[in-house]
N, C-alpha and C positions, 0 to 999 in steps of 0.2 A: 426439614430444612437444616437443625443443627445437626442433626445425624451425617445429614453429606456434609457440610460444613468441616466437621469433625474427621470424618472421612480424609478431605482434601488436605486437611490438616498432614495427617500421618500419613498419607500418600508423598504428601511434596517433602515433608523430614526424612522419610527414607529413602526419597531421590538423592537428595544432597549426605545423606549420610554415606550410602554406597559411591554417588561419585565423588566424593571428598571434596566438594565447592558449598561449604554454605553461605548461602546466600546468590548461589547459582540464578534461581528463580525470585529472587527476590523478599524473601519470607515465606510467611506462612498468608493463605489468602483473605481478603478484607475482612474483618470483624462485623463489617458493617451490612447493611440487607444488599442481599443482591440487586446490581443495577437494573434500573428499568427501562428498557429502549425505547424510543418514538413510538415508534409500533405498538409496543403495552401502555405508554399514555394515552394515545391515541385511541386505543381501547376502554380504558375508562371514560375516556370523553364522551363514550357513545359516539364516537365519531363524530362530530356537532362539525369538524372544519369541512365535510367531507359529505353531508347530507344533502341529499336534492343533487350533485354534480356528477357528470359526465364524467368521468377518470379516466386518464392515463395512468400506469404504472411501470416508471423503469426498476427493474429489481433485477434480479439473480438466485442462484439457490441460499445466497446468504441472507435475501430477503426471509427474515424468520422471525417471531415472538420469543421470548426468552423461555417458552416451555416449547420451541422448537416448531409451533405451527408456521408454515409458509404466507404470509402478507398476502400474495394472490387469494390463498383458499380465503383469509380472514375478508378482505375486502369483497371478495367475490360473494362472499355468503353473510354478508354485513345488513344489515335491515335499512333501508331507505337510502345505500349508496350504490352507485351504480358505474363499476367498473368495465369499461367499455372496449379498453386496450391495454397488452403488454408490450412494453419498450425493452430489448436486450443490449446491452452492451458488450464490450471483449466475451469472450468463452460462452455468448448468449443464457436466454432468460431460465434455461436448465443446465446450464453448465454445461452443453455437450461439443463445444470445440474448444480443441487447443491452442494455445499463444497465438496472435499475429494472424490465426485464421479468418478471412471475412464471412459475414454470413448474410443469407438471403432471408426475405422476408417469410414469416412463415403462420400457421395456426397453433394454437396450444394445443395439442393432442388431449390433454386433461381440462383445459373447462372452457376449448373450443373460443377462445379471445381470439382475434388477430395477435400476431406479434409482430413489430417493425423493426428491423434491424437497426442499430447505430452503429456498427461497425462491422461497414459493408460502403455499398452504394452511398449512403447517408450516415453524416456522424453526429448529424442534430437533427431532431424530427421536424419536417416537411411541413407547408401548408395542409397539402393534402391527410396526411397522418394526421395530425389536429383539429381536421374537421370536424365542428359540433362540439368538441372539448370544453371544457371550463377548469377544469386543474390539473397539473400534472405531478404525481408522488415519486421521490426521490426514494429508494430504501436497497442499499447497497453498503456491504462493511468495506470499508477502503482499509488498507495496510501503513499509510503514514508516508509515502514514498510521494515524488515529485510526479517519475515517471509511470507509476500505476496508473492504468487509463480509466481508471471509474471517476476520478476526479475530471477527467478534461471531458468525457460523458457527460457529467453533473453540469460544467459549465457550459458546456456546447447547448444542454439543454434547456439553459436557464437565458440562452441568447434567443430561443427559438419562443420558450413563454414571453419576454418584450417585448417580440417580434410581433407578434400575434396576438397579446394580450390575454394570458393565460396565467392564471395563479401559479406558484411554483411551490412545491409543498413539501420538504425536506424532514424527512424520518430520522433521527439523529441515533448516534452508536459512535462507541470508544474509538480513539483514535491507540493501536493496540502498541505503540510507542512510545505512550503515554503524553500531556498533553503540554510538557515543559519541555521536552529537546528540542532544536531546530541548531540543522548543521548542513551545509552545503551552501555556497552562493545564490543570491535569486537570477533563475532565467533572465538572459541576457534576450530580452524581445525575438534580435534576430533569429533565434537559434528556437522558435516556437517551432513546438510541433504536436502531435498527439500523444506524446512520452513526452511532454514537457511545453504545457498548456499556457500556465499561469506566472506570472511573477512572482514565484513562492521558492523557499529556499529549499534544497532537496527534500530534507526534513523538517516539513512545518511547522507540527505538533498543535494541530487544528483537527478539530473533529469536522465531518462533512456538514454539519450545520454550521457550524463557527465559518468554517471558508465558504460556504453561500453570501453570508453572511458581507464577507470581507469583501468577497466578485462582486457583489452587487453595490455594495456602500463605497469599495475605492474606485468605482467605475472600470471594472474590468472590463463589463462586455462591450463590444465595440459602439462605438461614437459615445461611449460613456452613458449608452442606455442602462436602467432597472428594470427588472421583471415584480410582482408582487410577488412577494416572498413571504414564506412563513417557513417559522422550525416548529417541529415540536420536540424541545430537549429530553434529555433522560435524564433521571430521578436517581440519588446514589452516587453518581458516578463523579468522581474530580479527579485534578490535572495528573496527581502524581500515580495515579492505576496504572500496571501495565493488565492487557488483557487478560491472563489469567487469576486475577486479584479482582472482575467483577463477577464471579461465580456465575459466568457465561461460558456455554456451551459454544468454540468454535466450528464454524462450517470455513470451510477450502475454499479461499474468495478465487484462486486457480489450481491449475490441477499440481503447480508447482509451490502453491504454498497452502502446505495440507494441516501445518500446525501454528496459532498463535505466536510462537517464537520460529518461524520462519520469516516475519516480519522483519527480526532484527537480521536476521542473516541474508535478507534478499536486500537492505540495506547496504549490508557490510561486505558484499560483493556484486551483488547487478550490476553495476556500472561497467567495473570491470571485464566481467561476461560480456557483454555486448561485445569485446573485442573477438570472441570467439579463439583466442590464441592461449589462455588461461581456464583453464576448465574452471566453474563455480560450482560442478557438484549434479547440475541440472542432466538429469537423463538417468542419473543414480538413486539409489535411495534416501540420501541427503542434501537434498537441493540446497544450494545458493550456502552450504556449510561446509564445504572444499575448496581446496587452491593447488591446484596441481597439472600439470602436464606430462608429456611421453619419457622426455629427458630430467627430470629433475631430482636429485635427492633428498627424500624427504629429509634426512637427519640434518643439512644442513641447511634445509629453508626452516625448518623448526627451529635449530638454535640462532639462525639469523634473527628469527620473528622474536623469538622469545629473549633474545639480550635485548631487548627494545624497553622492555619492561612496559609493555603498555597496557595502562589501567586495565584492570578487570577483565584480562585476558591470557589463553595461554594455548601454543599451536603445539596440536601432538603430530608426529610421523605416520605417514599412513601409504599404504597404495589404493586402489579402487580402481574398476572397470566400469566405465559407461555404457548404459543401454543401450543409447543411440545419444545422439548427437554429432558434432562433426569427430568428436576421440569416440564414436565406438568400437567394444571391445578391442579397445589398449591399453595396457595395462598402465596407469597413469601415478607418477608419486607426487606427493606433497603433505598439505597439512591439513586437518581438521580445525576447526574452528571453536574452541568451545570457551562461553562465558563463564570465568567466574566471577563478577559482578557485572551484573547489568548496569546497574546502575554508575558504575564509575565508568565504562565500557565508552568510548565516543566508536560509533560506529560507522560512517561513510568512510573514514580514513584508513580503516581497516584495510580495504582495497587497493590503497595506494601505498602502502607499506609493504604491502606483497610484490605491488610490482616491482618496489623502489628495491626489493628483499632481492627478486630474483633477477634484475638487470644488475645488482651486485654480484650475484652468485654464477651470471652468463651474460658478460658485455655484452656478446652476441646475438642475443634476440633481441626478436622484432616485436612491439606489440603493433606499430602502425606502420601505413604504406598498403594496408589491404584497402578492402568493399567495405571493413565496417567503422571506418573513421569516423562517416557521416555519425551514423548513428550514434555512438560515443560518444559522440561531440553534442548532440540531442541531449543525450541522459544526464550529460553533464550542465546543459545552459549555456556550454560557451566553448569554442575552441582553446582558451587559455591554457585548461589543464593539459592538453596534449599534444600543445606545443613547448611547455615549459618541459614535459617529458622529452620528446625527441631532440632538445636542448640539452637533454642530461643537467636540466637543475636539478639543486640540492632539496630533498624533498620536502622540507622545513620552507622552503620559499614557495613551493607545488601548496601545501595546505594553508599558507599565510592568504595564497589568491582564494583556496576552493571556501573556504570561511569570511571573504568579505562580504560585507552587509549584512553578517546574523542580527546584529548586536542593532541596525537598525529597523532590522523588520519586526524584531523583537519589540520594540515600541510601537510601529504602526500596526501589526495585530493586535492590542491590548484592548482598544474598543471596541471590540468585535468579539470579544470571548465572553462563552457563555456560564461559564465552571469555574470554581477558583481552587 
């Protein structure tokens, strides 16, 4: 252990020494033992929450122990518990579809469970689906975002354990943005949807236990019902870790966010993406860490971004070719994205300074008036941001809206956290 320790050490010094940012990644990685997830307390426990019961398990291939065993094999081959079904969410319980695809109900091919789709026909498990049930296991790594749909999985399913009267049992793991940011306004009710579930602000800075937690205690689920809830937290870990600082092995919660710091960049332009008129990178080898289109100059979207001086940031000139998506294979300019401090870095608004960058650099486009207003309008909680856009406000008046209510939600999450 201090051997890789060590290892990590001079791995991530000569990151930052070759790219000339230090402090890029944040340091050097925790001094301290590596965290221990739900899943590996859980294990020690002997399982004791989870003995004698029928189980459900929603997971995905990020369902894993910290030395990388998958949760099904653990639960499945567990002495005296008795795993009875898998629950899939987005990209299903082996990761085999891409974004936005629905999936049908199907069998584990490896240890022969049913699997029930959530994201398909059904986005919270069934009476039927719950037949004979007695708990159901949450163990899924979520990325920190509003609109990532494991989180509205989590609580669609924690409507459906009320509903029926089924424990809820929630495997806890890093929230890899670590657990002190929150930035984005909270969902505006109307504008719910499956990209944008909960009254949570884009960036919560809640781990999937902590927000069980909150859905169930502020009465989110509807008529204000509770499901029986249990976390089991992780050991090690506190607020100010970014994921690579708990000496955790990341797995691809999708196929577009392959590495721990994909987190901050699907942040710091998803929203935007949705418009589909701004390439984020997605179809390339650098997802959600571009900003470019067919017409644009990169040298002068760089030095637009970059007189901005914005913290812990800095945009290089680039071209790139998309694999596919709607700009495939064209040749596209703009900017790279790259941290040098994370931690001074506010990232939603990264997004809206590109836009704000390149409707200075070409009055003339359009980001709205297409098919994906709707949606934009979703990832965002509210129509405001993009109508104060097609307003051509000043964008200082654009983030004064998109950052109301941090500062109170920031209070009302504090009884609900489990880490300090």
């Amino acid at each position: 252990m201090h051997h890789r320790r060590r290892f990590q050490r001079t791995l991530i010094g000569l990151l930052e020494f070759f790219l000339g940012f230090p402090g890029a990644y944040g340091g050097n990685p925790s001094p301290d033992p590596q965290v221990q997830l739900g899943i590996d307390v859980l294990i020690q426990q002997d399982f004791k929450p989870l003995v004698g019961k029928r189980i459900g398990l929603i997971t995905n291939p990020t369902g894993v122990t910290s030395d990388l065993r998958s949760t099904i094999d653990v639960l499945d081959n567990a002495s005296g518990v008795h795993l009875v079904a898998l629950f899939g969410p987005e990209h299903g319980v082996r990761g085999e579809a891409p974004a936005g695809m629905e999936l049908e109900d199907a069998r584990d091919t490896i240890t022969g469970l049913p699997i029930h789709s959530l994201y398909g026909k059904h986005r919270k498990p069934s009476a039927e689906m719950l037949s004979g049930m007695d708990v159901l296991v949450f163990d899924i790594q979520d990325i920190g975002s509003r609109s990532y749909t494991y989180i509205s999985t989590m609580a669609a399913a924690m409507e459906s354990a009320a509903e029926f009267d089924i424990e809820f049992l929630v495997l806890d793991r890093p929230n890899p943005l670590t657990g002190t940011r929150i930035e984005g306004r909270p969902l505006d009710t109307e504008f719910k949807s499956f990209v944008g579930y909960l009254p949570i602000p884009y960036i919560h800075g809640l781990t999937v236990g902590e927000l069980a937690q909150m859905i169930n205690g502020e009465g989110w689920l509807p008529g204000g019902i509770q499901c029986d809830l249990h976390v089991i937290p992780m050991r090690n870990w506190n607020r100010s870790m970014w994921f690579d600082q708990t000496g955790l092995a990341w797995i691809p919660t999708s196929p577009h966010v392959p590495r721990s710091s994909t987190a901050l960049y699907y942040a710091a332009t998803g929203i935007m993406g949705e418009l589909q008129v701004i390439s984020e990178g997605v179809g390339y080898t650098l997802p959600f860490e571009l900003a470019g289109a067919p017409d644009i100059d990169p040298k002068k979207l760089a030095d637009e971004l970059n007189r901005r001086q914005l913290a812990g940031l800095f945009f290089r000139p680039t071209f790139w070719q998309p694999y596919y998506t709607r700009h495939a294979k064209k040749t596209l300019g703009g900017v790279q994205i790259h941290f040098t401090d994370r931690n001074q870095a506010a990232l939603t608004p990264i997004q809206f300074h590109i836009m704000d960058a390149i409707r200075q650099l070409d009055p003339d486009i359009q980001f709205f008036g297409g098919t994906r207003d709707q949606m934009f309008d979703k990832v965002c909680g509210t129509d405001r941001i993009r109508k104060l856009f097609e307003q051509n406000r000043p964008l200082d008046e654009i983030l004064a809206v998109w950052n109301e209510g941090v500062d109170a939600f920031r209070n009302q999450r504090s009884k609900w956290l489990l880490y300090h």
